[in-house]
N, C-alpha and C positions, 0 to 999 in steps of 0.2 A: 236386545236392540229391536227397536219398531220403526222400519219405514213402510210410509204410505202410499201407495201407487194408486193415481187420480187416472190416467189414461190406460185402455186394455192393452194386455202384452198380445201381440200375434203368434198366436200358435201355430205353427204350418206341419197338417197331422194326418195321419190316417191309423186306423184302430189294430195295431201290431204291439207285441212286446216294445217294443223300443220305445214307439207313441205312447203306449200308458202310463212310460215312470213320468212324464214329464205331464201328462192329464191329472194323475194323480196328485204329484206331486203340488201344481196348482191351483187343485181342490181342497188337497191340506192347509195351503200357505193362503186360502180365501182369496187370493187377490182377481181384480177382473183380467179377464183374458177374454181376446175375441180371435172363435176359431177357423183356420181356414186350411180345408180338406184339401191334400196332396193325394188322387188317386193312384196309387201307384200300378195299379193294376189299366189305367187308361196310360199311362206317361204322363204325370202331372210335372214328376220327379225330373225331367229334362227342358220345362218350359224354363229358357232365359232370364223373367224375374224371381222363378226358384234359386236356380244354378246362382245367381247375384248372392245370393244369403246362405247356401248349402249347396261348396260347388264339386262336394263328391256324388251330385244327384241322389241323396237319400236323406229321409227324413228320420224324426222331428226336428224344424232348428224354431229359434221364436225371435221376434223382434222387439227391444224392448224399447219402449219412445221416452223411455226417463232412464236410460242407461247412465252411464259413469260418466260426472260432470252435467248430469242434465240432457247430454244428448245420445242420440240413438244407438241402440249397439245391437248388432245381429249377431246369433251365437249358434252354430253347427255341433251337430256331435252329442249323443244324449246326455253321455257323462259329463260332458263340458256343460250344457243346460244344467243339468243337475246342483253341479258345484259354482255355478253362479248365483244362479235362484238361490239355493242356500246361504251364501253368502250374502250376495245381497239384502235376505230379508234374515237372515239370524238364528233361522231354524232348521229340526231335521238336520244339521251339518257343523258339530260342537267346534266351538273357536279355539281348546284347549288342544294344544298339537297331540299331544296323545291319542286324545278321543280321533283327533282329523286322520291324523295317519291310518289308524284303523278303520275308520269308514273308507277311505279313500284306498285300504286295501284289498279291501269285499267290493268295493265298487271295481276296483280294475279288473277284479277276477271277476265279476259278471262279465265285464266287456271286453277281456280275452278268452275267456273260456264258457262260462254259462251262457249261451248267448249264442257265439258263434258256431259253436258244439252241437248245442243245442237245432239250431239251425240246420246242418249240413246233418244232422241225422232226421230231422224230419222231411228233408230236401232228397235226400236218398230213397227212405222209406214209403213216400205217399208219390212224388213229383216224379222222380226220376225217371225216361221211358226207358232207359233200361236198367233192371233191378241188378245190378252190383254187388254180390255177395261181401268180395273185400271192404267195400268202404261203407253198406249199411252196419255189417257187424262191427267195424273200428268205429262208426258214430254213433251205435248204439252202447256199447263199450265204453267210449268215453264219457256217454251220459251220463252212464249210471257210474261213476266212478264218482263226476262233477256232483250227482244227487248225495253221493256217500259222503263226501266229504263237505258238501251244507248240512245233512242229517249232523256229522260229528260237531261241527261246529253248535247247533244247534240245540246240543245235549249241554242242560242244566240254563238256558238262556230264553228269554222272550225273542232274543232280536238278534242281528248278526253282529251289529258293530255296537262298542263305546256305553254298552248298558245302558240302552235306548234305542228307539225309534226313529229309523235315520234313510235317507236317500240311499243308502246301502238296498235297504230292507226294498225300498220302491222300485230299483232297477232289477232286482232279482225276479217278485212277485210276480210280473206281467210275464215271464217265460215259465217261472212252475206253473202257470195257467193251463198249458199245453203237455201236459204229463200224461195223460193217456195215449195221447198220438207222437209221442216221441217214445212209446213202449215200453214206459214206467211202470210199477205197482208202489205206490204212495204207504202201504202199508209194509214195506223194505223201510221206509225211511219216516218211522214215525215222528222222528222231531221237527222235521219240512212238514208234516202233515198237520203237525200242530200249530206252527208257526202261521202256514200257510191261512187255515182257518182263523188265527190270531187277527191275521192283516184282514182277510176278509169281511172280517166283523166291523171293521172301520165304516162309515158311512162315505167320508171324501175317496177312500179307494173302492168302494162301491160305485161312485158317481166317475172316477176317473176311467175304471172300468168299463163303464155305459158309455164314455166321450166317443160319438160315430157308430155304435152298435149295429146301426139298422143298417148302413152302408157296408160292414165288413158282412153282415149276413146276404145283402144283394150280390156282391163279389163272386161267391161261390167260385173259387180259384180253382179244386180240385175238379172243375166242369167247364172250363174256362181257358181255351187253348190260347186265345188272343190275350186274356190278360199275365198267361204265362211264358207265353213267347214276350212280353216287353218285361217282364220278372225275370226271367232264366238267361235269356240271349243278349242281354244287354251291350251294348259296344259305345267306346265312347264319341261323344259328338263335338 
């Protein structure tokens, strides 16, 4: 299937795991997209015409101006971008239930586990001011259990879902980014290591990778008590 998008999709992004499947992803899918930075680290993430489009205050959501029927549709939730954009344009996301169920398996295990996990062990171990033995060892623990079991998968395969190259592969890649600082050794889990370099090698996950680079390096979070007091203390508005 080939549909054509004439007007850019709105991207509402800042350069985090979650922002890159959906950078990537519409680096892969060529289409135009114009992007616009959610600092989350100033509270972009609580201005009112965000909250209007993604009203659990976090990003990326996108807008798209040729949604279903021709008109606008705004979409929260990365896995939910994910499986839209796929669907809509045909790719990366097989139409054969088989194939789907299985992408859409590895997808949900990114974003209840790989992800979240992933998260709260880095959130303990670098952020936290006070260093918690119980809960950086249980999120280190379950990291490397979540790395074990993408290595296993990953044995005798290119890819995680449906023997192909799929939005599975894109929501996972953008957190094994961060495997030295969630207190990995990549060399436990040779077949993420290979896969990992697989994807890397891409040039659209290269460029989706680079979407905001320079602003995630101005950020400097771990130096940055104001932008992690509006990160950590959050309450709702």
């Amino acid at each position: 299937m080939t549909v054509s998008q004439t007007q850019p999709i709105e991207l509402h992004y800042w350069p985090t795991p979650n922002g890159w499947k959906i950078s990537i992803l519409l680096e892969e899918l060529g289409v135009p997209y114009e992007l616009k930075l959610v600092n989350i680290g100033a509270g972009d993430q609580f201005r009112p015409e965000f909250l209007a489009i993604a009203p659990n205050n976090r990003m990326p959501a996108i807008v798209d101006p040729e949604g279903p029927g021709g008109q606008p549709i705004s979409v929260f939730e990365s896995g939910a971008i994910l499986q839209y954009l796929g669907r809509k344009f045909g790719q990366f996301y097989p139409a054969d239930e088989r194939g789907r169920v299985e992408v859409e398996e590895w997808l949900m295990w990114q974003m209840g586990g790989f992800g979240p996990m992933l998260g709260q062990n880095h959130h303990f171990r670098i952020y936290a001011p006070e260093k918690i033995e119980y809960a950086m060892t249980r999120y280190l623990n379950e990291t490397h259990r979540l790395y074990g079991v993408l290595n296993k998968r990953l044995d005798g395969r290119d890819y995680v879902a449906a023997g192909q190259y799929t939005i599975a592969d894109m929501a996972i890649i953008g957190w094994a980014q961060g495997w030295e600082r969630q207190g990995m050794d990549l060399e436990e889990f040779p077949h993420v290591k290979a896969w990992k370099a697989r994807l890397e090698a891409r040039p659209a996950v290269q460029r989706g990778l680079a979407v905001g680079r320079e602003e995630r390096e101005k950020l400097q979070l771990a130096d940055n008590k104001a932008a992690q007091s509006v990160l950590f203390n959050q309450r709702a508005r």
